[in-house]
MARFIDO-417054 format. One line per 2 residues: for each residue x, y, z of C-alpha. Coordinates in nm, 3 decimals. Last residue first. Layout:
residues N
X:Y:Z | ...
//
This chain:
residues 222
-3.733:-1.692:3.783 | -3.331:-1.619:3.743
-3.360:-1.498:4.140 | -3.417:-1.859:4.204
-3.140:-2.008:4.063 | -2.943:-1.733:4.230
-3.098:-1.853:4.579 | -3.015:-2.169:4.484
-2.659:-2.132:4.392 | -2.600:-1.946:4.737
-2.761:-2.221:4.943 | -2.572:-2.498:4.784
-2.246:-2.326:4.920 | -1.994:-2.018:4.830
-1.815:-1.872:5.107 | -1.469:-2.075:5.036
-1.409:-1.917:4.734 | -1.332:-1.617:4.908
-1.444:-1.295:5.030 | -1.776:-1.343:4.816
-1.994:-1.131:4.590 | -2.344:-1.210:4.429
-2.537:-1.088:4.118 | -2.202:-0.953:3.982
-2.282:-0.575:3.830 | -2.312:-0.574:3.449
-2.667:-0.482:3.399 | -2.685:-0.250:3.620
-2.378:-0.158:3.908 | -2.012:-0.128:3.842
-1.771:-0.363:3.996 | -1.428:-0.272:4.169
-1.117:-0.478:4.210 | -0.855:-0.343:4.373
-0.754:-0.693:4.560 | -0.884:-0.972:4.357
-1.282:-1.007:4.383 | -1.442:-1.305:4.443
-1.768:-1.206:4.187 | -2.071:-1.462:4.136
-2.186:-1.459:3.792 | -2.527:-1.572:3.665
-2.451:-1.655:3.288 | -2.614:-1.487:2.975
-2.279:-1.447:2.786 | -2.261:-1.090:2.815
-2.323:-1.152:3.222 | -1.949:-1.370:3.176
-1.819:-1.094:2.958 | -1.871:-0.838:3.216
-1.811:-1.012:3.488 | -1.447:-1.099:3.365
-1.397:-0.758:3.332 | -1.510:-0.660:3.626
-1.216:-0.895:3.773 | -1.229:-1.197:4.045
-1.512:-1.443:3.802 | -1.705:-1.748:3.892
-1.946:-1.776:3.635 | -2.261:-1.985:3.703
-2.439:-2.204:3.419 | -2.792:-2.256:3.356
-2.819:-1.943:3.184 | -2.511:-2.028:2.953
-2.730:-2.331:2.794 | -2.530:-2.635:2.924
-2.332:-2.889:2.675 | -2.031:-2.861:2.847
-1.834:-2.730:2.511 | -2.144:-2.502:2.408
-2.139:-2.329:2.744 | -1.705:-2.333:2.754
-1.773:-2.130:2.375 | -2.008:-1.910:2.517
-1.801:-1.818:2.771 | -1.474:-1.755:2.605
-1.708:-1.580:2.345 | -1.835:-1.291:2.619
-1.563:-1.052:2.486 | -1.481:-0.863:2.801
-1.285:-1.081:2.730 | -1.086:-1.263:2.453
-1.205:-1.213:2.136 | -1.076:-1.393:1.810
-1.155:-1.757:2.052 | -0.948:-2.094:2.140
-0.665:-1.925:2.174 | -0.755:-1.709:2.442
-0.879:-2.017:2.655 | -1.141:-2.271:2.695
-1.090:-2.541:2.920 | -1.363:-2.793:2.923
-1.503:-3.113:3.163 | -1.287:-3.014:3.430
-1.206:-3.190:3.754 | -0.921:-3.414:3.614
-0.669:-3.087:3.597 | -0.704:-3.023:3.939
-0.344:-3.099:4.066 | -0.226:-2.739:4.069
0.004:-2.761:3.864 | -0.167:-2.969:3.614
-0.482:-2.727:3.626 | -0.231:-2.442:3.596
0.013:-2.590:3.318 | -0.340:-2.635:3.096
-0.433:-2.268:3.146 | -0.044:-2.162:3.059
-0.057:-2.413:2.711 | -0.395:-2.252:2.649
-0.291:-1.889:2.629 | -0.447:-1.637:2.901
-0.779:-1.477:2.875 | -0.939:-1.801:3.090
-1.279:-1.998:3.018 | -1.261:-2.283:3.279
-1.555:-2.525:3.269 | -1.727:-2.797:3.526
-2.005:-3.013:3.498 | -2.289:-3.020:3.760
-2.362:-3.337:3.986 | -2.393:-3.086:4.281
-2.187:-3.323:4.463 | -1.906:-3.239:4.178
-1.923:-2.864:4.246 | -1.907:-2.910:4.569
-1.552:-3.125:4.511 | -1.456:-2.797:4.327
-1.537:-2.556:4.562 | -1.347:-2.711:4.812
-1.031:-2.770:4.600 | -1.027:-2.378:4.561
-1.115:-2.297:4.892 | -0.791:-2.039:4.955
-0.617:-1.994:4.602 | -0.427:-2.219:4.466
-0.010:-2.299:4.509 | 0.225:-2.263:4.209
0.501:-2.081:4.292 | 0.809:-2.260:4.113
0.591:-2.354:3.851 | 0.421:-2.107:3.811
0.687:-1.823:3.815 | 0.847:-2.043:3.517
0.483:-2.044:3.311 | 0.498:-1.680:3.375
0.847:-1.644:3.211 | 0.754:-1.922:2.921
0.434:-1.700:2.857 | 0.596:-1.317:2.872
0.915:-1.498:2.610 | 0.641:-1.627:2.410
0.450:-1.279:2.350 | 0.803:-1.106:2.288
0.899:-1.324:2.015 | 0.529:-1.323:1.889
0.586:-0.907:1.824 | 0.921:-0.965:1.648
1.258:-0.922:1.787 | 1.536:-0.740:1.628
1.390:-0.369:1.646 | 1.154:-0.232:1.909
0.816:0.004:1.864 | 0.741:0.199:2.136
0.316:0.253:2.178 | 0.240:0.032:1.889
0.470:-0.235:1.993 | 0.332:-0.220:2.348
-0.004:-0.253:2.212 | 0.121:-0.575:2.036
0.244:-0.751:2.284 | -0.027:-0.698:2.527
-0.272:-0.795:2.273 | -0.101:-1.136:2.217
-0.056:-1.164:2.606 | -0.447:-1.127:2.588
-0.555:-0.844:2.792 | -0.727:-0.737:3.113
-0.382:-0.604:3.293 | -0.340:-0.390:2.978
-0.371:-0.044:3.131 | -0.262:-0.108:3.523
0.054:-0.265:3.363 | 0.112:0.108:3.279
0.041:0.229:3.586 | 0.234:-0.006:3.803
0.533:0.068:3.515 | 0.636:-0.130:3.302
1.028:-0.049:3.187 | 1.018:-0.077:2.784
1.363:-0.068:2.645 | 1.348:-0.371:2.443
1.496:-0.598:2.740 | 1.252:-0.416:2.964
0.949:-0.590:2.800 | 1.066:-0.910:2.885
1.161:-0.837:3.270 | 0.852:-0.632:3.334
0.635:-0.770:3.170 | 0.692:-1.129:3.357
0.711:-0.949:3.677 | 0.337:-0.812:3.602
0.235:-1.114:3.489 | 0.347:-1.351:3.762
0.194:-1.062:4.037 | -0.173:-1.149:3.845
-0.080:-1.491:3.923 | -0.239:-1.553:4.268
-0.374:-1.910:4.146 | -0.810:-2.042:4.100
-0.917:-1.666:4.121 | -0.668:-1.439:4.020
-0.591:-1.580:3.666 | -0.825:-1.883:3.598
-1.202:-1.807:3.545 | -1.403:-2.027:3.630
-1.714:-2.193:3.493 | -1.990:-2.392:3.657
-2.235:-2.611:3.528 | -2.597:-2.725:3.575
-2.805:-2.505:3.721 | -3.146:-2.566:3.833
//
């Protein structure tokens, strides 16, 4: 049976895809850089390092260096966090299930550590995980399955007895990478391919999920 669970952070346990895009916005357009939806659109599923630095590439900017503008992104987002913070719907729920299932619980998160820490605080959770993995912690951040590998080898659970909880297709991709069964709450606009890196099971909301789901995916493992 499984034994862990790990969750993504970013769309899934807080709304704070709109926190990045704001954040962008303002920081980037002090070097002359306005973000546009599309543009966001094209590094929504990267690092804030990687972010930095493809924007560099694209329109280089004088006076500030590339880790100036990564910090500024992360102390504007962990602002909007602060004054926002409120979890998504069934968030607590799935957590104390989690707990009666006696499995431990991991977060493996593309965003920096000191953001992934100010979440769980936040949003008073912080005591139900076991591991927090984030972009620091790896050289890849996802679709990079190591975020998930590494949260595996921090609860001590082989990734096939662990289910992903994941709201992007990138996320799903790294988290089926990583051996895990994945179950997909998609953020608005999400889509998911099929094959090999398709969800095995999608859900409105975090509240769906119950014992029945994780054995039926237990099951479909053989």
């Amino acid at each position: 049976m499984f034994r862990a669970a790990v969750f993504d952070m970013d769309g899934l346990l807080i709304d704070s895809e709109p926190y990045w895009k704001l954040a962008e916005r303002d920081v980037f357009g002090e070097v002359g850089i306005e973000i546009s939806d599309e543009m966001a659109a094209v590094t929504a599923t990267m690092t804030t390092r990687k972010v930095a630095e493809h924007w560099y590439g694209v329109r280089p900017w004088r006076d500030k260096s590339v880790e100036d503008l990564e910090a500024a992104v992360i102390a504007r987002v962990a602002d909007l966090i602060r004054a926002r913070r409120q979890a998504m719907p069934g968030v607590g729920e799935i957590l104390t299930l989690c707990a009666q299932l006696g499995w431990r619980i991991g977060l493996a998160s593309n965003s920096p550590a000191v953001l992934c820490q100010l979440v769980l605080r936040e949003l008073g959770i912080a005591g139900a995980f076991d591991a927090v993995v984030s972009a620091d912690c790896v050289e890849c951040g996802k679709p990079d399955p190591a975020v998930y590998l590494h949260a595996a080898r921090l609860l001590g659970v082989p990734p096939r007895e662990c289910i992903a909880f994941e709201d992007s297709a990138t996320g799903v991709r790294a988290a089926r990478a990583a051996g895990m069964s994945v179950v997909a709450v998609p953020s608005p606009g999400q889509s998911f391919p099929e094959g090999d890196f398709a969800p095995h099971l999608r859900l409105r909301t975090l509240h769906e999920f119950a014992r029945e789901h994780a054995h039926e995916l237990w099951t479909a493992r053989g």
